[in-house]
C-alpha positions as CSV (number, residue, x, y, z in Angstrom):
1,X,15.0,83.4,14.5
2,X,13.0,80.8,16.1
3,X,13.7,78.1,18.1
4,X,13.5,74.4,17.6
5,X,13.2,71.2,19.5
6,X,16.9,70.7,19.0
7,X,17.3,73.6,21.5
8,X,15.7,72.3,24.4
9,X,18.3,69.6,25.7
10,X,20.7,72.4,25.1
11,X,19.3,74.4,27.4
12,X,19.5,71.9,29.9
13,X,22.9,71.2,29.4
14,X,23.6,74.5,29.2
15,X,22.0,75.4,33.1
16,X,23.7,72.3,34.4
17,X,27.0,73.6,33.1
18,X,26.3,76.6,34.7
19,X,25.5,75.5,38.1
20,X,28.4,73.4,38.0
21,X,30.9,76.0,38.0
22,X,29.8,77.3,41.1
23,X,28.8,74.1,43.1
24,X,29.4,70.7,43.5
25,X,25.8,70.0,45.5
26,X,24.9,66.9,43.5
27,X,21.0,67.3,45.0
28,X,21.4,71.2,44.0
29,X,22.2,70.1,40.2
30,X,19.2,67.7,40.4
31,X,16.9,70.1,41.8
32,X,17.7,72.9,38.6
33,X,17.7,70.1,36.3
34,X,14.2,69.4,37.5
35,X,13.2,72.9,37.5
36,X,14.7,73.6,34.1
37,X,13.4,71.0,32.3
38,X,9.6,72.2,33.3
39,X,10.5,75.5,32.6
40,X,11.8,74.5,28.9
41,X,8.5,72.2,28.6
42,X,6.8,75.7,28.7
43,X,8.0,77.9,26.5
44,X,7.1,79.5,23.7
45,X,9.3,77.8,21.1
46,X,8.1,81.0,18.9
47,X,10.4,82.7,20.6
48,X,14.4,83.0,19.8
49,X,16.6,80.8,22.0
50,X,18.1,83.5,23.8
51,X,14.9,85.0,25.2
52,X,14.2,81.3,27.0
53,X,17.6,81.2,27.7
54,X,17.5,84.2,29.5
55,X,14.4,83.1,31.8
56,X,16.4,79.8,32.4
57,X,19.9,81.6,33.5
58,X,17.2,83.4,35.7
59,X,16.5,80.6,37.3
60,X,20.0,79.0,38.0
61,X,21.2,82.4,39.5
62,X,18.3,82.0,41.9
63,X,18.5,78.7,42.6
64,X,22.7,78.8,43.4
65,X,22.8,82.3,45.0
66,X,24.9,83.3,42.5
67,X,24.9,86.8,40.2
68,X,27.6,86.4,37.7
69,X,28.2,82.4,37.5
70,X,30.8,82.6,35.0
71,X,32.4,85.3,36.5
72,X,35.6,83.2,36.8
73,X,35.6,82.1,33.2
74,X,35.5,86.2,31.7
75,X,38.3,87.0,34.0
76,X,40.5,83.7,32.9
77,X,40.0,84.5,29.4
78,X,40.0,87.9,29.2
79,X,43.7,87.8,30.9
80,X,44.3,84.7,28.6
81,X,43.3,86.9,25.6
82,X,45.2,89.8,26.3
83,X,48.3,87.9,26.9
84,X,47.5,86.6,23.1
85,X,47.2,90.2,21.6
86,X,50.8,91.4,21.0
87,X,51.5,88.2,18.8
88,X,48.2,88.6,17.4
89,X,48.5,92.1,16.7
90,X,51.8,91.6,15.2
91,X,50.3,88.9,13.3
92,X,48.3,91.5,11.5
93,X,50.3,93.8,11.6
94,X,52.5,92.3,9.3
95,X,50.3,90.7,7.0
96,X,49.7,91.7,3.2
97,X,46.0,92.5,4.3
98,X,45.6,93.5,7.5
99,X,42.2,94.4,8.0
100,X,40.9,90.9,6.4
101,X,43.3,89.6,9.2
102,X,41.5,91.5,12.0
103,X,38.7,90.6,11.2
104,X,39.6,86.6,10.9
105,X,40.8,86.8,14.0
106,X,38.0,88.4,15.3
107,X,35.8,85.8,13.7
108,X,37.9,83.0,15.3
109,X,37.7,84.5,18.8
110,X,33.7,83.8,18.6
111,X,34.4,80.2,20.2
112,X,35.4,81.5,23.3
113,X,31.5,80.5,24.0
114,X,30.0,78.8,27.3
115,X,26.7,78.9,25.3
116,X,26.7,75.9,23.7
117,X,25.5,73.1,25.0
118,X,26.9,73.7,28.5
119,X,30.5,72.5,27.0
120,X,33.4,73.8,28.5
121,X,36.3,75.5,26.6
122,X,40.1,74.8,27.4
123,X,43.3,77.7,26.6
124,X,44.4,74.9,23.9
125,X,41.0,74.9,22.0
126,X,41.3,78.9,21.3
127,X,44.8,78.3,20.4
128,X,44.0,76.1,17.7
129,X,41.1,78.3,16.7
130,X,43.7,81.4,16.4
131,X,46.1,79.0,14.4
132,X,43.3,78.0,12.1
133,X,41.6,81.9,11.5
134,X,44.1,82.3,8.5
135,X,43.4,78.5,7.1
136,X,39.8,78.4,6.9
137,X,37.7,80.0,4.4
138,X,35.6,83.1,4.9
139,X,31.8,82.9,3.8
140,X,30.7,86.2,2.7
141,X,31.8,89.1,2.0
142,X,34.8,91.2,4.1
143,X,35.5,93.3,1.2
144,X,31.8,94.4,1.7
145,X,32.3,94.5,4.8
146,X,35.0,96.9,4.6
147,X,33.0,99.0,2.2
148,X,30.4,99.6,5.0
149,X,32.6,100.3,7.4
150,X,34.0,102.9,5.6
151,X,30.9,104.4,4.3
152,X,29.3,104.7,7.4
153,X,29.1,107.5,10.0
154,X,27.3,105.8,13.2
155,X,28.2,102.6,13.8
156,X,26.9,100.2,16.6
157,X,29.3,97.2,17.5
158,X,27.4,94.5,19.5
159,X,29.9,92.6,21.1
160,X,29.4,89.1,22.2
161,X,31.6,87.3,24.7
162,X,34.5,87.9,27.2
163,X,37.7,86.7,26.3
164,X,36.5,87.5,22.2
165,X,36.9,91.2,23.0
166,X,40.3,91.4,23.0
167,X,40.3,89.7,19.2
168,X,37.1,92.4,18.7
169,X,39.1,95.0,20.1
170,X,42.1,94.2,17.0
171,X,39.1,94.3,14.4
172,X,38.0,97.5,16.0
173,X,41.5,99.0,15.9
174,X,41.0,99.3,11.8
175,X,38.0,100.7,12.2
176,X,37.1,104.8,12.5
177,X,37.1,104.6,16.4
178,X,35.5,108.1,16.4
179,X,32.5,106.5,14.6
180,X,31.6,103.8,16.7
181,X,30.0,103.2,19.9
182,X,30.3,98.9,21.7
183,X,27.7,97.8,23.4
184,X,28.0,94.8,26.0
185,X,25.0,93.3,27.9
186,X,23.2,94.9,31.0
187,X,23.7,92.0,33.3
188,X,25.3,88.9,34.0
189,X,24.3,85.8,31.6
190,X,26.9,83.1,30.7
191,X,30.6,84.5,29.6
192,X,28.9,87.2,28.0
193,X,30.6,90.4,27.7
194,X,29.7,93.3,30.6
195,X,31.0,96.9,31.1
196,X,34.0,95.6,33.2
197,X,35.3,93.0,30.7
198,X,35.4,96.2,28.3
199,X,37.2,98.5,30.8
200,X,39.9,95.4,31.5
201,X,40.7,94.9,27.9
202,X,41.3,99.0,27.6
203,X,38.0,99.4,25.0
204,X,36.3,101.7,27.2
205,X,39.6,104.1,26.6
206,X,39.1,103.5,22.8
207,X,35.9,104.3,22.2
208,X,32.2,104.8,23.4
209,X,30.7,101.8,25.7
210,X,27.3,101.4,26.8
211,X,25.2,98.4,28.0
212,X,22.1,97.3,26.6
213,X,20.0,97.4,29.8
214,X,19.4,93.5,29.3
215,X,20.6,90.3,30.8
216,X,19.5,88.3,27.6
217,X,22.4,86.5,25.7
218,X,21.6,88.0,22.6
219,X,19.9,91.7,21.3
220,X,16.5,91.7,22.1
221,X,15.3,95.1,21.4
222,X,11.9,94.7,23.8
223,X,13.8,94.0,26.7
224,X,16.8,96.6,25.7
225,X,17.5,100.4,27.8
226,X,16.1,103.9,26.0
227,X,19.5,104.5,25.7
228,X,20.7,101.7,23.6
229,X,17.1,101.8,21.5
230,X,18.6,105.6,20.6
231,X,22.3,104.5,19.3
232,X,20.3,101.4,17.4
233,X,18.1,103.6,15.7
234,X,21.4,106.6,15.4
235,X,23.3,103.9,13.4
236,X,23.5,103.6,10.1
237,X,25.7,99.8,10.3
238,X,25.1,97.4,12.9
239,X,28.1,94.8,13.7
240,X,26.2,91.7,15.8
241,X,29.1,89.7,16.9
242,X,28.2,86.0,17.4
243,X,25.2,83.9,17.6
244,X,23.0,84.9,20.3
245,X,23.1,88.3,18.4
246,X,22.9,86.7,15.0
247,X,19.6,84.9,16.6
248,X,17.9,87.6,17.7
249,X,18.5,90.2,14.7
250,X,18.8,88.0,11.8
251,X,14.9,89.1,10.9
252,X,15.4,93.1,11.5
253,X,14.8,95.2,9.0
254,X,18.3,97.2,9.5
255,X,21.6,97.6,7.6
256,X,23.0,94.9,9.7
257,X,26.3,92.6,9.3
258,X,26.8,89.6,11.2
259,X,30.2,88.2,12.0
260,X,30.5,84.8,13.8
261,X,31.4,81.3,13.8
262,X,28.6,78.9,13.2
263,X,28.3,76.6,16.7
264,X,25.1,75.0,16.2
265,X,23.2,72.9,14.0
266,X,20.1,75.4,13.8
267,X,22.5,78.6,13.1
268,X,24.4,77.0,11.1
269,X,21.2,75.8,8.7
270,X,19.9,79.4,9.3
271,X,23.4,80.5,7.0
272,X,23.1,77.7,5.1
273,X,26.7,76.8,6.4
274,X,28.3,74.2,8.1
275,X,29.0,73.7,12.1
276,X,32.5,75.8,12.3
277,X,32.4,77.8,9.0
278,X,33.3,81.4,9.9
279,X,31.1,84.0,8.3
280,X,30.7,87.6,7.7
281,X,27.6,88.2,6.1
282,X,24.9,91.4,4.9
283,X,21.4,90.9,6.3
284,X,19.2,90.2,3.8
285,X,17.4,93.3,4.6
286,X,20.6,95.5,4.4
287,X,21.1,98.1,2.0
288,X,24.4,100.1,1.2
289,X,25.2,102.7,3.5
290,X,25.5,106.1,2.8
């Protein structure tokens, strides 16, 4: 998936946002505005929005000093997560389909995002998301969904963002755990999910976790380890949590389903869905597994 104009101011935003959490050098935020907006002036547009977001978080981490800028934000929400997941698991627990319920929640966990636009999130805001998951329709199929997961031997969960793996970690729960490896990024990029986010919310104790060998915020399989190439190529279904993933995979020619919540004006046209629909959907490449 390509980018578009529309992406550019977001990136801006998005590095400014950044900075900001680690500094309050007024001169500093000028200076990577500056150098950010010549950097976006140059890109390849061609190119999905999470391979120039990756050369731009590139840039701020150099610029500030800092590795892991949100580093503060994962550990606040995966603590504010995991304090949610006893209700939330007795949520689903105890209702008449539980699995559907996982994965809604899941699915409303996706806007624990520091992606978009540079916007903050607040504790009340995922509240209200959890409070809705049950409310708002679901565009696609989970009962295909389901069938996948069942039929399937290998599969490959990409997970997306800190703070959403705990409400992954539910959805994974009804899932053959002996079938399926997670995979989190290789390096620090916004409140993306590393190995340590996965080891504090106890997933690294439930089943196999690797990293993808890249700092992009999204899959992109040029820039990904040998390793993670192999269990890509080893699985016969493909979970991309979330819209950097959704961005770079929505064109591969794999047995891929995407579950997210649409943040953005160009995803959301991508689905043909509105800005907040939730959606689990087949690649239009997919076929049934078996």
């Amino acid at each position: 998936m390509r980018c578009s104009a529309e992406c550019v101011p977001c990136f801006v935003k998005q590095a400014l946002g950044a900075a900001r959490l680690v500094t309050d050098d007024e001169e500093l935020h000028l200076q990577i505005t500056s150098e950010v907006f010549a950097l976006a002036g140059g890109v390849d547009l061609t190119h999905p929005p999470p391979a120039i977001a990756q050369q731009i978080h590139r840039l701020v981490r150099k610029m500030t000093g800092v590795d892991d800028l949100y580093y503060e934000v994962k550990q606040q929400f995966n603590r504010f997560a995991l304090d949610l997941m006893p209700q939330v698991r007795k949520r689903i627990e105890q209702a008449d389909h539980p699995d559907d319920t996982a994965l809604r929640y899941a699915i409303a966990g996706n806007c624990i995002d520091f992606g978009i636009g540079g916007k903050s999130l607040t504790e009340e805001e995922v509240l209200v998301a959890i409070d809705e998951a049950m409310e708002l329709p679901l565009y696609g199929s989970a009962e295909g969904f389901w069938h996948a997961v069942n039929l399937a031997k290998r599969i490959l969960y990409l997970a997306d963002n800190a703070g959403e793996i705990v409400f992954d970690r539910l959805l994974i729960e009804r899932m053959p755990i002996e079938c399926i490896t997670l995979a989190v990024r290789g390096g620090p990029i916004l409140n993306d999910v590393l190995i340590e986010d996965a080891q504090m919310v106890g997933l690294t104790e439930l089943v196999n976790v690797i990293d993808n060998g890249s700092d992009a915020p999204g899959t992109i399989l040029d820039d990904c380890s040998p390793q993670f190439i192999e269990a890509f190529d080893a699985a016969d279904l493909v979970i991309s949590k979330g819209q950097g993933n959704y961005e770079t995979l929505s064109d591969h020619p794999k047995h891929i389903y995407f579950i997210l919540k649409a943040k953005c004006n160009m995803v959301a046209h991508n689905l043909a869905r509105d800005i907040g629909d939730h959606v689990v959907m087949m690649s239009h490449h997919g076929t049934t597994c078996g």
